[in-house]
C-alpha positions as CSV (number, residue, x, y, z in Angstrom):
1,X,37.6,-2.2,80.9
2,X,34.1,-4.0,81.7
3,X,33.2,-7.6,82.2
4,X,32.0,-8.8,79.2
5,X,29.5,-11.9,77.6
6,X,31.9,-14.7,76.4
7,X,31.0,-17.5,73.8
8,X,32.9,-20.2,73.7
9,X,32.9,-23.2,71.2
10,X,34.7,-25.6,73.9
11,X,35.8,-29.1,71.1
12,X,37.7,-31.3,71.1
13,X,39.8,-30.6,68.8
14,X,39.7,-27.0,68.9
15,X,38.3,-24.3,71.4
16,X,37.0,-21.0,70.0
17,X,36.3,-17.9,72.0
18,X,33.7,-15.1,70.7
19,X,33.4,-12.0,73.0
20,X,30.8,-9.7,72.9
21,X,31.5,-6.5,71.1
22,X,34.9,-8.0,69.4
23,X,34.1,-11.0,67.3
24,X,36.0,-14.5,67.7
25,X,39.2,-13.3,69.4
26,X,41.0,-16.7,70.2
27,X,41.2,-20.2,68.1
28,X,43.6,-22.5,69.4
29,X,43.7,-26.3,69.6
30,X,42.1,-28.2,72.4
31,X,45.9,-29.4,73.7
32,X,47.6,-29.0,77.3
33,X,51.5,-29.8,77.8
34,X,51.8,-30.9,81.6
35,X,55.3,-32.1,82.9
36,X,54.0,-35.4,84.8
37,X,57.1,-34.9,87.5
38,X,55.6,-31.7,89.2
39,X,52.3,-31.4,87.1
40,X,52.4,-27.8,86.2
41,X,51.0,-27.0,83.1
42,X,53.6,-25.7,80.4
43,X,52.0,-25.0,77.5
44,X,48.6,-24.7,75.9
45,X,47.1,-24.3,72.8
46,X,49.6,-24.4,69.5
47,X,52.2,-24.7,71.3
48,X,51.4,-27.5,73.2
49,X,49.8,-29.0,69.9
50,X,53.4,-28.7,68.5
51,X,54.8,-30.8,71.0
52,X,52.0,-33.9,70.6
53,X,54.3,-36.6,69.8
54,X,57.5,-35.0,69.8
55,X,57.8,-35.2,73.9
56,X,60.3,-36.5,76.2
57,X,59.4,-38.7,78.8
58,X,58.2,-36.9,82.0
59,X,56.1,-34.5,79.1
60,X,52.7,-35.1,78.0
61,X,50.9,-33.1,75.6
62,X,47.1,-33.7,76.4
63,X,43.8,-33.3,75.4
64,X,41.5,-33.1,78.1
65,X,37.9,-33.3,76.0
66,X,37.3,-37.0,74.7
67,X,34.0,-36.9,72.1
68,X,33.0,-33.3,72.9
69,X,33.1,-33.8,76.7
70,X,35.4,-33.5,79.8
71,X,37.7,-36.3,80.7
72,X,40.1,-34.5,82.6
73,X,38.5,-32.0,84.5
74,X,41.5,-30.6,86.3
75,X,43.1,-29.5,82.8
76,X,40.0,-28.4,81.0
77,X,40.1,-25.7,83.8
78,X,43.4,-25.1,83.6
79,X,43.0,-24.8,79.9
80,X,39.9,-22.3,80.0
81,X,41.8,-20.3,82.7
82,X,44.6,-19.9,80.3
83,X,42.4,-19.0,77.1
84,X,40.5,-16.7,79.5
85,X,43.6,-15.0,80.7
86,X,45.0,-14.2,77.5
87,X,42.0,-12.6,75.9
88,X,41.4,-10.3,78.9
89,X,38.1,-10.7,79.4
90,X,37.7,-10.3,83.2
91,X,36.9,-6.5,83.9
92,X,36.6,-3.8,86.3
93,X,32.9,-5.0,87.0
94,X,33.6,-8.0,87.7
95,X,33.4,-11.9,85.8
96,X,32.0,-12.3,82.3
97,X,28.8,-14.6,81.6
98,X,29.7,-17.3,79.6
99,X,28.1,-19.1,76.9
100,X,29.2,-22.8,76.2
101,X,28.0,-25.5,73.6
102,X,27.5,-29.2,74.9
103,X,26.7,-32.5,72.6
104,X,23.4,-32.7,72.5
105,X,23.3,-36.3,74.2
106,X,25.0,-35.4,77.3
107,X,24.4,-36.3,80.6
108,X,23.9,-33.8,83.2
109,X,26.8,-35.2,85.0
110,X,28.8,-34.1,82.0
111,X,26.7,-30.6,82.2
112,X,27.9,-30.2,85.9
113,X,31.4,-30.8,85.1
114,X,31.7,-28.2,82.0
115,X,29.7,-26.0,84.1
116,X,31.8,-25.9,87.0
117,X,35.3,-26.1,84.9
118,X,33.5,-22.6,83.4
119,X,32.7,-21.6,86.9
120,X,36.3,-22.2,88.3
121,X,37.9,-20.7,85.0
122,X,36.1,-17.4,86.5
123,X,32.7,-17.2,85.1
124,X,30.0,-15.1,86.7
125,X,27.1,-16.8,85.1
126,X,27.4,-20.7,82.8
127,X,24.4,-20.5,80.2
128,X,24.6,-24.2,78.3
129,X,23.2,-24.4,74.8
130,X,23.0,-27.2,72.1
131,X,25.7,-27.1,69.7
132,X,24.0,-28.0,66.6
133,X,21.3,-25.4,67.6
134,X,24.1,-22.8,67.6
135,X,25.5,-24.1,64.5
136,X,22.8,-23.1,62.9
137,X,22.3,-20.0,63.9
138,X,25.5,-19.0,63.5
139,X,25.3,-20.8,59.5
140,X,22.6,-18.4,58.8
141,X,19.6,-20.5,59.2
142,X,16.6,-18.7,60.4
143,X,15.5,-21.8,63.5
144,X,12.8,-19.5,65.2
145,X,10.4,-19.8,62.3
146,X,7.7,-22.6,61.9
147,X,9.5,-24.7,59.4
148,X,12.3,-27.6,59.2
149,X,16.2,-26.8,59.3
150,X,18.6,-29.5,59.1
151,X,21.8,-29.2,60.0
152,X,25.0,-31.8,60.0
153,X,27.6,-30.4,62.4
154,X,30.9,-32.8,62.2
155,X,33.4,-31.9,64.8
156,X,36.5,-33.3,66.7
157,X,35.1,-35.5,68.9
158,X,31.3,-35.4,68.2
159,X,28.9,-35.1,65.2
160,X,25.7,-33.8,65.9
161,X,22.8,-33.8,63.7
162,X,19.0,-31.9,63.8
163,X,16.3,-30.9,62.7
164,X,15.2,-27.3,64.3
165,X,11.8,-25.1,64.2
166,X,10.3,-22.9,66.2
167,X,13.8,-21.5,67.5
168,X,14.3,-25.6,68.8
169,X,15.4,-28.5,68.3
170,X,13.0,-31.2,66.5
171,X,14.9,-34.3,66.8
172,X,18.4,-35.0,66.7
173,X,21.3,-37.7,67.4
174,X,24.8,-37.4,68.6
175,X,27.6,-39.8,67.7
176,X,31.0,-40.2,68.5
177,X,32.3,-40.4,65.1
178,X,33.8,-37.4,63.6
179,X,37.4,-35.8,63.0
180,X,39.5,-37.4,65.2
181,X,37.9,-40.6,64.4
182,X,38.8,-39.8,60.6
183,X,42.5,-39.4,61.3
184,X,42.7,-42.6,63.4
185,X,40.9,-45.0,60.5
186,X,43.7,-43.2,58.3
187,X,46.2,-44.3,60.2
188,X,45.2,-48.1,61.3
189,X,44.7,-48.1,57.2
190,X,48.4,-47.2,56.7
191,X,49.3,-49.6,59.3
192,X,47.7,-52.4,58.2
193,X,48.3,-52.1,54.2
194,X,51.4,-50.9,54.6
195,X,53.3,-51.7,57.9
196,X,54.0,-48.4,58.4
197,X,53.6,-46.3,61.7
198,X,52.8,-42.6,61.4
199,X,51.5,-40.0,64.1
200,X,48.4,-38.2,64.2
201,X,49.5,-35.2,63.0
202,X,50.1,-37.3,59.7
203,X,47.1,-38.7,59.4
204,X,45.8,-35.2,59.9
205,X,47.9,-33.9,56.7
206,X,46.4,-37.0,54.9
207,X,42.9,-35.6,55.3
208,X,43.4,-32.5,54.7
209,X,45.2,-32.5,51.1
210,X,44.5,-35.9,49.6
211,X,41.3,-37.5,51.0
212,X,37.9,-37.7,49.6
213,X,34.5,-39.5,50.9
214,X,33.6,-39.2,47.3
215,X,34.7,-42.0,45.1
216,X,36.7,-41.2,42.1
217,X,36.2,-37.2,42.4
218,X,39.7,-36.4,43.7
219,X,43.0,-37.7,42.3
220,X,45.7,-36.4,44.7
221,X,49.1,-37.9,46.0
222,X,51.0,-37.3,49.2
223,X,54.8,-38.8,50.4
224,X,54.6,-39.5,53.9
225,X,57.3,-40.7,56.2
226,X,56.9,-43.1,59.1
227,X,58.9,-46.1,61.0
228,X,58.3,-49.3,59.4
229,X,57.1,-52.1,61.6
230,X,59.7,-54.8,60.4
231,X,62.6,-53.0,60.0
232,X,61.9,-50.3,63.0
233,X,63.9,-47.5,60.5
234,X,61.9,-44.4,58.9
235,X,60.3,-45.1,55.6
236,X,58.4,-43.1,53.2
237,X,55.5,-44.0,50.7
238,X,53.4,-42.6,48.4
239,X,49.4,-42.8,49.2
240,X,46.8,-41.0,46.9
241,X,42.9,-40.1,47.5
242,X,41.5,-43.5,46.3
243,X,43.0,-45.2,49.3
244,X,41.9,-42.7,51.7
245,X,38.7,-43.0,50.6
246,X,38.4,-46.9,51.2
247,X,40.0,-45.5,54.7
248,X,37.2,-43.3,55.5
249,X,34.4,-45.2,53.9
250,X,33.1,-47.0,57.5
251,X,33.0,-43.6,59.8
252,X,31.4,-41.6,57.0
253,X,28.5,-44.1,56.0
254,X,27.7,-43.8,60.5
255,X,27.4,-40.2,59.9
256,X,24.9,-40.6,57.0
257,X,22.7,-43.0,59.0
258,X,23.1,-40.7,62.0
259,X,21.4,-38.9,59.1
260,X,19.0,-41.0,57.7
261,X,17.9,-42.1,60.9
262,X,17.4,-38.5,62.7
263,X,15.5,-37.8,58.9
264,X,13.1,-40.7,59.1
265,X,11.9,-39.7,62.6
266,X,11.2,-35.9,61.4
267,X,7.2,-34.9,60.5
268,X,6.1,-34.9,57.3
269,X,6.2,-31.4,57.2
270,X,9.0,-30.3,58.3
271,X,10.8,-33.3,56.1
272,X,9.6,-31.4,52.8
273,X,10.8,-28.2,54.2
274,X,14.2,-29.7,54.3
275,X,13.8,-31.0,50.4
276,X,13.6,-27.3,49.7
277,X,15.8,-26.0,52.3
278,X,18.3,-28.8,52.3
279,X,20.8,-29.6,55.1
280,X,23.6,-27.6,56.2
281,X,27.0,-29.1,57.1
282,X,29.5,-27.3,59.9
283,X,32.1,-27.8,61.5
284,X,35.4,-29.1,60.5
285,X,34.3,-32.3,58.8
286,X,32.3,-30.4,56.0
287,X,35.9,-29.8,54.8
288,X,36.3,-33.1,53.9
289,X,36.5,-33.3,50.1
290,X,33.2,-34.6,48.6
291,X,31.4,-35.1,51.8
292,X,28.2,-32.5,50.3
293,X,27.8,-34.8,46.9
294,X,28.4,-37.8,49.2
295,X,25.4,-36.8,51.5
296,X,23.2,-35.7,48.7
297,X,23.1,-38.3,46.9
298,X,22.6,-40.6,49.8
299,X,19.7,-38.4,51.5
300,X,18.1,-37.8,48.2
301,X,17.8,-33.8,49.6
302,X,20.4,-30.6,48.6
303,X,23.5,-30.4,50.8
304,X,25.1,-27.1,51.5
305,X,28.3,-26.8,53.5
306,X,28.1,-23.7,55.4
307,X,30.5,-20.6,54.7
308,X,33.7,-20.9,57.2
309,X,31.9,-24.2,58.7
310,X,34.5,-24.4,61.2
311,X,33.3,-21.1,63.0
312,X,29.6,-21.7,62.8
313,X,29.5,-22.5,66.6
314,X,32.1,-20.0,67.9
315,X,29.7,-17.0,65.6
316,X,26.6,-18.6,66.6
317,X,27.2,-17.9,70.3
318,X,28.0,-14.2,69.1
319,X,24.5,-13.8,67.9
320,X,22.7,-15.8,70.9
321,X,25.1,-13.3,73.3
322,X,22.9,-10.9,71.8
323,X,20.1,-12.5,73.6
324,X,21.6,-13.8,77.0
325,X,19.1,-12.5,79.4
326,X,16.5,-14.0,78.1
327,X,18.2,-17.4,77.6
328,X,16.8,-20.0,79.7
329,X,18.2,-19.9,83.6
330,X,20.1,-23.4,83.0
331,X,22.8,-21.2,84.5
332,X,25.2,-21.9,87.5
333,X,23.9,-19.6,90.7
């Protein structure tokens, strides 16, 4: 078997794999068990997302990317290592080049440390590209003609948004508000209204079948156990889409001035493309019930969430594989 080009959509809540020639061939959550005691890694991916939460002491289920970058270099390598391993990538000829997505406001501290976590995972080459720029290719916006593309891409740990042309990006703005953020204003809600502690996997269930960023346009109910604060016993409730909306109302509107605010700095010209064109959403946010009337209505344009949003990035590194070699040489010698 040869070496081959990898893509790899490295979240924070999830990390996708694309290789060259066979499509996306790994999506697993961005989670690493380590036993503290002798700190060997146990699980990682699914299963160790199983265990967030349900751990005993000397245990921890980890994730080492905080807002789409490292904070625990030592297991981000152990966890691309692992991924790596398992979909068989390294060849006959040799170390596969790899293609990673970064926030687009990252420092080049946190470049060096995603590069070298790639390079110590057993990369031959590191090629860094912008993620909303590859979430847009891979949504099936043509970026390398002379007009405006905008695209929303809502993640784990990150939301990036810009406006591309010319096969770059125009301007953009990156914020730390995105899925993980949803969950935790989910649960402080539940704590606060109700006395009720849940876990994040929970909150996570919340958002997925009940909540809405659109008022009134949903009308859902969930039971939910947790341990009430007073009595410290398990209780359950009842909470339905209204409340989570009120929950979610404060992260969303910082999106949609990420929004406004990356729109009002955009030329004339490209800003009526995007009337016609509209904006694209990816990534696991554009799930979120309502969030394409939500941003319509407040950015005056048409919103279209992309087809399978949450693989935009992972395909998008597919199709810029296609073009590795002549990718700029931000690559690790």
């Amino acid at each position: 078997m040869f070496s081959r080009d990898v893509g790899i959509d490295l979240g924070t809540a999830n990390v996708l794999i694309f290789v060259k020639g066979r499509g996306i061939v790994l999506d697993e959550p961005s989670v690493v068990a380590i036993d503290k005691n002798t700190n060997r890694v146990l699980e990682v991916g699914e299963a160790a997302r199983k265990m967030v939460g349900r751990t005993p002491g000397n245990i921890v289920a980890t994730r080492p990317l905080k807002d789409g970058v490292i904070a625990d270099f030592e297991v981000t390598e152990a966890m691309l290592k692992y991924f790596l391993n398992k979909i068989n990538v390294r060849g006959l000829i040799g170390k596969p080049r790899i293609l990673i997505c970064t926030p687009t406001n990252i420092t080049t501290v946190e470049q060096k440390a995603i590069r070298e976590a790639a390079q110590k995972s057993g990369a031959k080459q590191v090629f860094l590209e912008e993620e909303p720029k590859v979430a847009a290719i891979g949504a099936g916006m043509d970026i390398f003609q002379p007009s405006g593309n905008m695209v929303v891409d809502i993640g784990g740990g990150t939301t990036d948004v810009a406006v591309l042309s010319m096969g770059d990006i125009v301007t953009a703005s990156s914020i730390k508000m995105a899925g993980d953020k949803f969950d935790q204003e989910i649960l402080q809600y539940i704590k606060k209204k109700y006395k009720l502690l849940i876990g994040e996997r929970t909150s996570e269930d919340i958002k997925v079948n009940v909540a809405t960023v659109f008022p009134d346009s949903r009308d859902e109910e969930m039971d939910i156990r947790g341990r009430d604060m007073v009595s410290g016993l398990p209780r359950n409730i009842t909470i339905n889409s209204a409340e989570i909306e009120e929950a979610l109302r404060e992260p969303i509107h910082s999106i949609v001035q990420a929004a406004k605010s990356v729109l009002e700095k955009t030329p004339p010209e490209l800003s009526a493309d995007i009337i016609d064109r509209g904006i694209i959403l990816t990534g696991g946010g554009a799930l979120l019930h309502g969030i394409d009337r939500l941003f319509s209505e407040e950015l005056k344009v048409p919103v279209y969430i992309a087809d399978e949003p949450m693989t935009c990035v992972a395909r998008g590194t597919g199709l810029m594989l296609e073009y590795i070699d002549r990718l700029p040489k931000r690559k690790l010698s």
